[in-house]
MARMISE-145086 format. One record per residue (C-alpha): residue in three letters; x, y, z. Coordinates in steps of 0.5 Angstrom, whole numbers, padded with zeros to 4 digits, always signed. Example, Ala and Ser with C-alpha at 12.3 -4.5 7.8 and 13.67 -1.06 7.14 Angstrom:
// residues 2
ALA+0025-0009+0016
SER+0027-0002+0014
// end
This chain:
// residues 193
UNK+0072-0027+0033
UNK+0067-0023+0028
UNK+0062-0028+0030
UNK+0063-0027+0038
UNK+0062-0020+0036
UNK+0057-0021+0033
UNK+0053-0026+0038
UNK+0054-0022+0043
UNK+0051-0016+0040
UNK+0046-0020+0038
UNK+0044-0022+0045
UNK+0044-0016+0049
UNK+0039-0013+0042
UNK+0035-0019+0044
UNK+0036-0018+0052
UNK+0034-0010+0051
UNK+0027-0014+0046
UNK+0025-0018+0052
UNK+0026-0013+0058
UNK+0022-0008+0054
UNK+0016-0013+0053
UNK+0016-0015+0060
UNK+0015-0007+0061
UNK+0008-0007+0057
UNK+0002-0008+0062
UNK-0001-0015+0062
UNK-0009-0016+0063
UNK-0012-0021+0066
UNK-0013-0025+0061
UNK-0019-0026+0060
UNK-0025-0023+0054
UNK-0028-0018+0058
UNK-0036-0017+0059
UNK-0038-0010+0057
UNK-0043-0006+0057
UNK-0046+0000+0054
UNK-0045+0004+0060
UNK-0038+0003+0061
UNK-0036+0003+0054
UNK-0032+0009+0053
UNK-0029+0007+0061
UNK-0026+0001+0057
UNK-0023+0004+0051
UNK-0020+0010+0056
UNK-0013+0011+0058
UNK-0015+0011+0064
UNK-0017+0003+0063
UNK-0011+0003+0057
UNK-0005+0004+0059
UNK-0001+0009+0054
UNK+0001+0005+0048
UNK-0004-0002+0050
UNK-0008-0003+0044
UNK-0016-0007+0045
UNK-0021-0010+0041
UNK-0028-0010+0042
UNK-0032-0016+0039
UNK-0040-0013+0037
UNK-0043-0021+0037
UNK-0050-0024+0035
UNK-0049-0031+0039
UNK-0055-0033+0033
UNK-0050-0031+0027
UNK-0045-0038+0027
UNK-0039-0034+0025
UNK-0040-0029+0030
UNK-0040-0034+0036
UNK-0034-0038+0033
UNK-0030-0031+0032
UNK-0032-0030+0039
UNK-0030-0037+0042
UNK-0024-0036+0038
UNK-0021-0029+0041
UNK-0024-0032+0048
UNK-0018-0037+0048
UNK-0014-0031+0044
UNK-0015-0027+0050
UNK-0012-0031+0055
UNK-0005-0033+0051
UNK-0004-0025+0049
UNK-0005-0022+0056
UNK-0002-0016+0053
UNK-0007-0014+0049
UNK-0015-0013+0052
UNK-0020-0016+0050
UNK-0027-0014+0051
UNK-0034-0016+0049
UNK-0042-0014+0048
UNK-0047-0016+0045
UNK-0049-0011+0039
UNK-0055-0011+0040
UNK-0055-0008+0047
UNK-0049-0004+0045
UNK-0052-0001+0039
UNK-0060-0001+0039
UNK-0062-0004+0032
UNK-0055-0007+0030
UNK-0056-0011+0023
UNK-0054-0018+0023
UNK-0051-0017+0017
UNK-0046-0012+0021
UNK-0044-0018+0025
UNK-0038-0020+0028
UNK-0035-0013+0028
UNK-0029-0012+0031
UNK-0026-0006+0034
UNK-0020-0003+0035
UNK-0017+0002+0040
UNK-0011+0005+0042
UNK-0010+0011+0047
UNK-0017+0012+0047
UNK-0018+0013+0040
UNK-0021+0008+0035
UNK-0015+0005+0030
UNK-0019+0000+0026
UNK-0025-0004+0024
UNK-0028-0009+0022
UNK-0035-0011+0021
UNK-0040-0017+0017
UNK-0037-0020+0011
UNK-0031-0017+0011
UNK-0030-0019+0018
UNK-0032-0026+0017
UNK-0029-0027+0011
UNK-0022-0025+0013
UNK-0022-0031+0018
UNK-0025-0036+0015
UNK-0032-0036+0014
UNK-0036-0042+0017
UNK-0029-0046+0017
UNK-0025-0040+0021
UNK-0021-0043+0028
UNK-0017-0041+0033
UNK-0010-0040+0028
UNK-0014-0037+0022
UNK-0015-0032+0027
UNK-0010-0031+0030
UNK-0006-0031+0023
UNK-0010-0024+0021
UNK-0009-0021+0028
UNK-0002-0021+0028
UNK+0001-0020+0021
UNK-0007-0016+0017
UNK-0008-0012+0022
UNK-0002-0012+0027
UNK-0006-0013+0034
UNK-0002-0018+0037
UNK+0005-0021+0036
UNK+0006-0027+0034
UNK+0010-0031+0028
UNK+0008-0036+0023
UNK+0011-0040+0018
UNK+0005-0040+0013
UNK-0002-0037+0012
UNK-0007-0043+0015
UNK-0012-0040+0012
UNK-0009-0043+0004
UNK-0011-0051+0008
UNK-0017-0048+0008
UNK-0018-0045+0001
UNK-0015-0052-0002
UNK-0021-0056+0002
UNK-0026-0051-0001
UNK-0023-0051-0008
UNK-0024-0059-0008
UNK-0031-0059-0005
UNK-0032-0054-0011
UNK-0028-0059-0016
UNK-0032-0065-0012
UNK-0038-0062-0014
UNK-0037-0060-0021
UNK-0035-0067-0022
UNK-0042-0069-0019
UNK-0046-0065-0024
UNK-0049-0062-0018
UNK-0049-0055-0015
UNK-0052-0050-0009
UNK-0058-0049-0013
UNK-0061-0055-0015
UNK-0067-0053-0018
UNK-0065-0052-0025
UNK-0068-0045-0025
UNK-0061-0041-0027
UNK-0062-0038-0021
UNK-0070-0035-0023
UNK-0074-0034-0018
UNK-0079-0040-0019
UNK-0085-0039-0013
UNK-0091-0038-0013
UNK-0094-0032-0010
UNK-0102-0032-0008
UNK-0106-0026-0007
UNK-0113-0027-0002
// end
């Protein structure tokens, strides 16, 4: 008897979850192209209804991880049609973005930056070189909570695994990253005419 009690409690918490997420605004599911003009359009309540969060991607398309965090969040964007993404180039945005600046993320609500997240940090937390669509996934839901979605684990540890054995691979081979055998010393010649 307990237990019908219960369930059926359950249920209509469960029922009264579901019809308020059906209440929130849907975009139209897509990465959004912006540009500087419009910028500021993007991020106001006027483009963001009350209480919807977005995010915009500052990319570099010759920076490896930026294009792969850009592809990530392209098919990001259209499963999580709550949430808007958007898009620009850093450097039409921002004139003499640094490279090193690139991937940046940044994060909106109600027209007011929340979060951000830029160069290392940014690259590293996704992943690097090896980040894909779970990796990224992952960190936006349960690190910097834009999007709503339940792991089981983290899909970055198979990726700490496999670097730990190329590193172990490696040691083994007696090889390293800087063959040289210079102890990291700078071994160029400079010649002055």
């Amino acid at each position: 008897m307990e237990d019908d009690e219960y369930m059926k409690e359950y249920q209509a918490q469960r029922l009264a979850e579901l019809k308020e997420k059906s209440k929130m605004y849907k975009f139209s599911g897509g990465m959004i192209d912006i540009s500087k003009q419009d910028y500021e359009w993007h991020v106001s309540k006027q483009s963001m209804p009350e209480g919807t969060i977005g995010l915009i991607l500052m990319y570099q398309d010759h920076i490896k991880e930026s294009a792969l965090l850009k592809e990530c969040l392209f098919h990001l964007a259209k499963k999580h049609s709550t949430r808007k993404f958007m898009q620009i180039k850093a450097t039409h945005c921002v004139e003499n973005f640094q490279d090193e600046d690139v991937p940046c993320l940044l994060f909106y609500k109600d027209g007011n930056l929340i979060n951000q997240l830029a160069g290392k940090k940014c690259r590293d937390i996704f992943g690097g070189l090896r980040m894909n669509i779970d990796t990224v996934e992952y960190v936006l839901s349960k690190q910097l909570n834009f999007i709503e979605v339940e792991f089981t684990e983290d899909p970055r540890d198979s990726l700490k695994t496999f670097n730990a054995f190329i590193h172990k691979k490696k040691a083994f081979l007696g090889k390293d990253e800087d063959q040289s055998g210079s102890e990291g010393e700078d071994d160029r010649e400079y010649i002055n005419n």
